[in-house]
Steps between C-alpha positions, in 0.01 A plus 500: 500500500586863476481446093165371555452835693596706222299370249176477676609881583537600158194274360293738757661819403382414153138443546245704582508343892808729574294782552255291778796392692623813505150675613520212751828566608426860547193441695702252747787776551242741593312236744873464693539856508130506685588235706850674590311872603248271688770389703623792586205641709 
């Protein structure tokens, strides 16, 4: 299983889909952080 994991991670670093994930990953950090401040009002 985590081989599995490891492969499908570097098959993604390879191709051009990396970089979307990544956007995508970014944008989801910085919809916690909103959600985070929100909750602190």
């Amino acid at each position: 299983m985590f081989e599995g994991y490891i492969i499908l991670c570097t098959k993604i670093k390879t191709s051009n889909n990396f970089k979307l994930i990544y956007k995508l990953y970014g944008l989801w950090k910085k919809w916690i952080s909103l959600v985070h401040s929100a909750k602190l009002f």
